[in-house]
Every structure is written in C-alpha cells, then in structure tokens.
N, C-alpha and C positions, 0 to 999 in steps of 0.2 A: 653925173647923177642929178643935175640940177634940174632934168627933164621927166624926173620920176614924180616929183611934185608939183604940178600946177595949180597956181593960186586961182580966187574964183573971177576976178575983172580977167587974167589971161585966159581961164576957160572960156570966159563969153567971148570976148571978143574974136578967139578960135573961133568957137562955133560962129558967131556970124558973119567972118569972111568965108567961109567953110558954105555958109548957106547964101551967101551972095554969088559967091563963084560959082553954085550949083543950079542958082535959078537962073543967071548969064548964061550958062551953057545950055541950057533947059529951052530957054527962048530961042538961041543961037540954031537949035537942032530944030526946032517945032513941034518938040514932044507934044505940046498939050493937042497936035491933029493925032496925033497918034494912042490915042489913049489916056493919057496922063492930064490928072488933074492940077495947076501949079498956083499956090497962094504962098503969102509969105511965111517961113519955118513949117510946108506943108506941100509935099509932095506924093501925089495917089496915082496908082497906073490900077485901071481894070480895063478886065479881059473877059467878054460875052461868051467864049466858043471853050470854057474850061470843060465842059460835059463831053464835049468827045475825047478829048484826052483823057478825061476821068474813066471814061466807058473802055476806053483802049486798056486801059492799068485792071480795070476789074475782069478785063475777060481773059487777063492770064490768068488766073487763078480766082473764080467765083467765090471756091468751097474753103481759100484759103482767107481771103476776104470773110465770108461768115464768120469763119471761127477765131477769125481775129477779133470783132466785132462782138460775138459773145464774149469773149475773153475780158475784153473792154468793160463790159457791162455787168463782172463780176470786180474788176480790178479797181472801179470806180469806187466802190465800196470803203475799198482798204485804204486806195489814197486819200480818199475826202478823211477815214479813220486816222490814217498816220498823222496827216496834216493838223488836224485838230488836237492830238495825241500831244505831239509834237511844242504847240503853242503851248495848250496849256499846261505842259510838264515842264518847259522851260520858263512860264513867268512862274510856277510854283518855285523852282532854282534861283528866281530872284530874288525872292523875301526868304528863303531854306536854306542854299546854300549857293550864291555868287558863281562862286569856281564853275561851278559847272553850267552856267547860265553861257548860252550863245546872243550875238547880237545880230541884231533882225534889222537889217537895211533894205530898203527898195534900191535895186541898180538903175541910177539914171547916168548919162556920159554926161559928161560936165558938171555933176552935180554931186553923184558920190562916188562916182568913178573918175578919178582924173588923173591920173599915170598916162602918159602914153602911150605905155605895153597895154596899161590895161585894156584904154578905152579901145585900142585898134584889136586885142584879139573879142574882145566884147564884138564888137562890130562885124567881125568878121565870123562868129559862132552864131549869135542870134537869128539874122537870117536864118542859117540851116535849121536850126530849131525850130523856127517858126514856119518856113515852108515844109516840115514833116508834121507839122502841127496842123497845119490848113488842108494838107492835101490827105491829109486820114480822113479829115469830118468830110472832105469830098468823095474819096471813095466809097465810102461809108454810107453815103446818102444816096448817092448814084446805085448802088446793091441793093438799099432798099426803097428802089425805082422815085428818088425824090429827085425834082429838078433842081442843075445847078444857076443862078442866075448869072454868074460872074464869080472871077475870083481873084487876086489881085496881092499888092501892098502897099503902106504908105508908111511915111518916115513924115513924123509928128516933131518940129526940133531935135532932141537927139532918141527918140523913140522909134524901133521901128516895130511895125505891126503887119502882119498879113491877114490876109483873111480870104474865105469861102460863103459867099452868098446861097445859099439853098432860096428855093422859091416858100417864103411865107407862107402861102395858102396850102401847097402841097404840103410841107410839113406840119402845118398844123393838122391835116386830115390823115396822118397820116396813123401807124401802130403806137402804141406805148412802148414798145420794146425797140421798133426804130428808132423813135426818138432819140429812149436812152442811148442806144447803141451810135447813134453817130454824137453826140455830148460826149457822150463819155472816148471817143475814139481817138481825139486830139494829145489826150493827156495818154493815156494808154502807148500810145506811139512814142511819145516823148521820154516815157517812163525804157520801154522795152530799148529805144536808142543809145540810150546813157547804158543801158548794161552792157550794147556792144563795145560802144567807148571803152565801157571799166574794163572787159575784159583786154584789149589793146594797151590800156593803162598800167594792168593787174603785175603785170611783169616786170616793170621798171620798182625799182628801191624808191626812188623820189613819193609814189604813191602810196606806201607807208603810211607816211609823215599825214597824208590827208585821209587816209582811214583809223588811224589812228586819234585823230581830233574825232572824226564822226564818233565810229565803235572802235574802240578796244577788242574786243569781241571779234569781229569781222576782221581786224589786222590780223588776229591772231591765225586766222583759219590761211590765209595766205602768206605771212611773212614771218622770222623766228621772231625772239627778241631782240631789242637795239644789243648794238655790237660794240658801238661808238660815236664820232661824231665826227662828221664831214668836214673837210676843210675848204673855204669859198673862196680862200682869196690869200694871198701870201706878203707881208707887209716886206718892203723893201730896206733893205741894209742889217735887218735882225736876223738873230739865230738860226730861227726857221729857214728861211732864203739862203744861208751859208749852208747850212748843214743836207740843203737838197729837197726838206720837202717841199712837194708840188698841191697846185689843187686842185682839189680832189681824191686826196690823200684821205684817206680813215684813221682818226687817234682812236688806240683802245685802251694805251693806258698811259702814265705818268709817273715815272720815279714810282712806280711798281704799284701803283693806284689805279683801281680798275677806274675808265673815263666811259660807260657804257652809255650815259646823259653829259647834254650841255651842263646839265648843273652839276655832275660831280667834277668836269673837266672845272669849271669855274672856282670849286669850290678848294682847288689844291693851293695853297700859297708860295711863291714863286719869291725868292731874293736875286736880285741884279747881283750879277758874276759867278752863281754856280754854275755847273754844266748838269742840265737832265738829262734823263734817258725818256725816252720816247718810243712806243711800240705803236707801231701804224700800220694799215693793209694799204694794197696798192695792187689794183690788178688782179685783186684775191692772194697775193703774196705776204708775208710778217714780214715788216723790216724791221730792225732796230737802230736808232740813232742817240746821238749824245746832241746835245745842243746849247750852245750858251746861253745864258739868260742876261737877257740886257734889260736898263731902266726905260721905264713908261715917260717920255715928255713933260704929262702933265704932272708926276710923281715920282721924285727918281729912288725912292723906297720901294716901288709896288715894280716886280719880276715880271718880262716878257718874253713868250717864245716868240713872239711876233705874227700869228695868225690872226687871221677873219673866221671865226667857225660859223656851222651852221645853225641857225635855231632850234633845230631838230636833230634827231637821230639817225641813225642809219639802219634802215629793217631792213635785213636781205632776204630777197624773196626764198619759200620753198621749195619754189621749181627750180631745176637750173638751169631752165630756158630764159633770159630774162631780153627785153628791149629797150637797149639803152638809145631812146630817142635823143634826139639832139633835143636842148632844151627850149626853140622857140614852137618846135611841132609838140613838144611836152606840153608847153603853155597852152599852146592850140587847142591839144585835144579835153587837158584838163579842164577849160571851159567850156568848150563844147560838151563834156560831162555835166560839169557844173549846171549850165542852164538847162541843159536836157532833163535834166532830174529833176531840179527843183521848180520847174516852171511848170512841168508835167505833173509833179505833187500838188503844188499849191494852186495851180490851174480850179483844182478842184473845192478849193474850200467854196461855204457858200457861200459867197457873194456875189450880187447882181451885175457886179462887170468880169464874172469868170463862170466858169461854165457847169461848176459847183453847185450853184442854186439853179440854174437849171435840168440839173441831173435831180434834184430832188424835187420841183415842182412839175415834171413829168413822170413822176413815181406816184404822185397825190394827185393832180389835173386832174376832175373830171368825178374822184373817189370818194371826195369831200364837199361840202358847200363853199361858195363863192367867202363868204365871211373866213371860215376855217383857214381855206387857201390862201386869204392874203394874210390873216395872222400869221401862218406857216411862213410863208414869201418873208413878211415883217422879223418875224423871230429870227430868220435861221442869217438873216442881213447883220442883227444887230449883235449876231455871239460871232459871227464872219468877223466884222469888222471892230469889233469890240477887242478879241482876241489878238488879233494881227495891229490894231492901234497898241493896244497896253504892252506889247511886245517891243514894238519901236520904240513909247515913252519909255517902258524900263531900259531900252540899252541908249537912247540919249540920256538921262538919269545917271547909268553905271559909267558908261565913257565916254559923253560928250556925242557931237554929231559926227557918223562914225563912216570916213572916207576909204576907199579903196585906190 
C-alpha cells in the first residue's frame, strides 16, 4: 500500500525521469521531422490534413451532425446553468451547512492527484475525453463549411490538451448560430459520453455508492436501499477468517442488529470472547454464522470480528441485469465518467480559457457596443473565476489541500 501515497519530492522526481526518458526517446525517433513539436515538460504533435477526415466523419450522417449541433446549442444553456447553480449553491453549504458542502480541486498528476491508480487511470481516461472533445468542435465546423487549420495535442508537464485549429478569419465571418453551435459542441459530446459510460456503470452495485454522494434522488430511481455493508478485506488469524467469511461477503446484521450502514455496523459494541451471529449475502444467498470475538491489539477491551469493511453501502441495483466489471475496468470506466461529465460541465463556465465565455460573447458580438461587450467579456470573467476561486479557498479552509 505504500504506492497509494506519493510524497511531493517523489512525484517530481517521477515526473522528470518520466519526462526525460520521453524527450530521449523523442529525439531517438526524430519525431520533431514528423510533426511534433519538443521543448522541455512540452510536447505538441500537429496535423494540417485534419479537414479531410473531418469531411469523411460528417458525410456519414450530415442531418445527424446538424441536429447534434442544434442540440449543443440548447444544452449549452443548461450546462453553463448547472455549473454556476452548482458553485454557488455549494459555497452557500459552506457558511449554511458544511455536511453537505463538496470540495472543489483542479486534477493535476503529481500534484493533486498522486496514487498510482489514480494518476494512471487519469491518464489513460483524459485523452479520450479530450479527443471526443476536439473532434465535435471539428466536425461541427467543417458542417458549417469553416475551415480546419490543424488539429493535434500537447502534454504540458502532466497536462494533457488537444485541440482543433478552425481557420480565424472564416470563423469569424462566419453565422451567430455557427459559431455557437461548434463552442458549444465540445462540451455537449462530452456531456452525452458520460451518459453512455453511466449507463455501462448504471448496473454494477459499486455505482450506488457514487450516485449516492452526487443525488440521493437519482440512486433511488436505479437502486433499492442499502442492504448492508461490503466486506474488502479479511484480517488474518480472527473470527471472521475461521468462521469462513470471504470478501466480498455483505453483513446485514449483527447479533440480530440490523447493519444496513457503516455506521450502524460500527456503532454495535463487541467484548473479546463472545461468539456473534452474523447474517451476511453472498452470491445473493443468507448465510448465517456464529463467530468468535477476539481482542483488538491496540485495546484488548474493545471486540473484533476481524474485517476491513467498506466505507459505503451496498445499493443493489433494480434490474436484475447487473455488470459485475472487474474492478480495474470499473476504475476505468468510472473515470472516464468522471472527466467526461465534469469537464463537459464546467468546460462551459465563463471564463476566458473555456469555452463558456465564448458561447456568450457570440450571443452579444456584434448586438451591443464595443464598450457593453467588453464590460460583458469583463463581468461574466470575474463571477467565472470569482466563483470557482471561492470554491477552492473554501474547501482548502474546510480540509486542508485536498489530494487524490
């Protein structure tokens, strides 16, 4: 487990044998004849000829392209709504009511992301996200006949980015409604992807436990209520271990105590040398067991069955179709959720490095005066950033700098 937490001198130093062995091998190849731009913690590949494959993508389906595109152009709306919604209803939960306050990190690798698992399924999610991200505002622009200049990606230290060059001058001559429509296209895609995910996700119990934190509301519509609590791990030489359970086992109750939460399981008190009963599923089956209770090491008064339980519940889905993915493609896909959604959400807030304030300064361009327009540009920058800062300072404030 020692590899779940890296310190911040071991992250760097990861990252820059990570990035020396990447520009060794960069040079070794001669990438930069090929494309590729190479400076140090900064690697760029573009590609001129992205417009005929983009033209290729749109003439399978023109009409379905439009109406994706429309679609985009209402959905933009609600996301820049939710996202804003979102902020400022949870720094209200900061000074109201804590509990329900969430904490607002930016995901950098090495910096607040430093697990191993994490950083690697991060890395391996992102891309896709970002390449379904780049290649919508390319289609999208190519349908409403804008040229593409190049299209590409680059890996910024541990950032990576893609992107869709459209030709400047054409787009700027271009419709109002083109405009919107390829801005707002990126996020749109990214939004509608994460649904496919969820629905892939929707069947597995594990995703419960993460709709559950989001909405209550929304678990409920897919899964009953907790049943019990998972068991993750089986401590060696205790009761548990003798008496057979396994993990993965579900506690439902305890010495005839319903255990439907972590915390009602926690909250039973256990003496070294009774024997409990123990009702647990397994396979969808009730078993019942007795099991001895043995003393805790650091307390030989406080009673153990001897498990690892899980932090969460167990929701078992409504369907009884469910996919029990293995858990490192669970991981996978769960991020790949993860960033698909929220990057497609907040893609849109306004601010001048997302695509948010440009979804609204092509709503106004043109409608108002030069003066109005930059007030506009100015304002909608500083409730953007305003917003999503006070969000950060309050969850450094509640818990500290807050790592993954």
């Amino acid at each position: 487990m020692a590899l779940e937490g890296l310190g911040d001198n071991t992250s760097m130093i990861m990252l820059l044998i990570v990035w020396t062995i990447a520009l060794v091998i960069a040079k070794v190849l001669k990438l930069d004849k090929r494309g590729f731009e190479l400076k140090p913690f900064m690697i760029m590949y573009k590609n001129h000829n992205v417009s005929n494959t983009l033209d290729k993508i749109v003439s399978i389906s023109k009409s379905g392209v439009k109406l994706f595109s429309n679609i985009g152009v209402v959905a933009g709306i609600f996301m820049m709504g939710f996202a804003l919604f979102f902020l400022i209803n949870n720094l209200s939960n900061f000074f109201v009511d804590q509990q329900k306050f969430s904490e607002v990190t930016l995901l950098i690798p090495g910096v607040t992301i430093r697990s191993i698992p994490s950083i690697t399924y991060f890395l391996l999610a992102a891309p896709i996200v970002l390449v379904i991200h780049e290649v919508a505002h390319g289609i999208v622009a190519r349908r409403e006949g804008i040229k593409i200049k190049s299209g590409g990606f680059a890996v910024i230290i541990a950032l990576i980015a893609g992107f869709v060059e459209p030709d400047e001058e054409e787009f700027k001559k271009s419709r109002r409604v083109s405009k919107i429509r390829v801005i707002s296209a990126g996020s749109t895609s990214n939004v509608l992807f994460s649904f496919i995910i969820a629905a892939l996700l929707i069947f597995n119990p594990a995703f419960g436990n993460v709709l559950e934190l989001m909405s209550p509301q929304v678990r409920s519509i897919f899964y009953n209520d907790p049943i019990g609590v998972p068991i993750i791990g089986v401590m060696e030489g205790y009761g548990a271990e003798k008496a057979g359970i396994k993990e993965g086992d579900i506690i439902t109750s305890l010495n005839g105590i319903s255990t439907r939460t972590p915390a009602e399981l926690a909250s039973i008190e256990l003496k070294p040398g009774e024997i409990a009963s123990v009702t647990l599923l397994r396979d969808g089956k009730e078993i019942n067991l007795n099991i001895e209770i043995m003393a805790a090491e650091d307390d030989p008064k406080r009673g153990l069955i001897g498990i690892m339980r899980g932090s969460f519940p167990y929701f078992a889905p409504k369907s009884s179709f469910w996919i029990p993915w293995p858990e490192p493609v669970f991981s996978f896909l769960l991020w790949l959720w993860m960033l698909s959604f929220f990057i497609g959400i907040f893609n849109m807030l306004p601010l001048t490095i997302l695509d948010g304030e440009k979804y609204i300064t092509s709503m106004v361009e043109g409608k108002v005066s030069k003066r109005t327009f930059t007030v506009t540009r100015v304002g909608i920058n500083l409730i953007g950033f305003g917003l999503l800062g006070a969000n950060i300072i309050a969850t450094i404030i509640r818990s500290g700098f807050v790592t993954i």
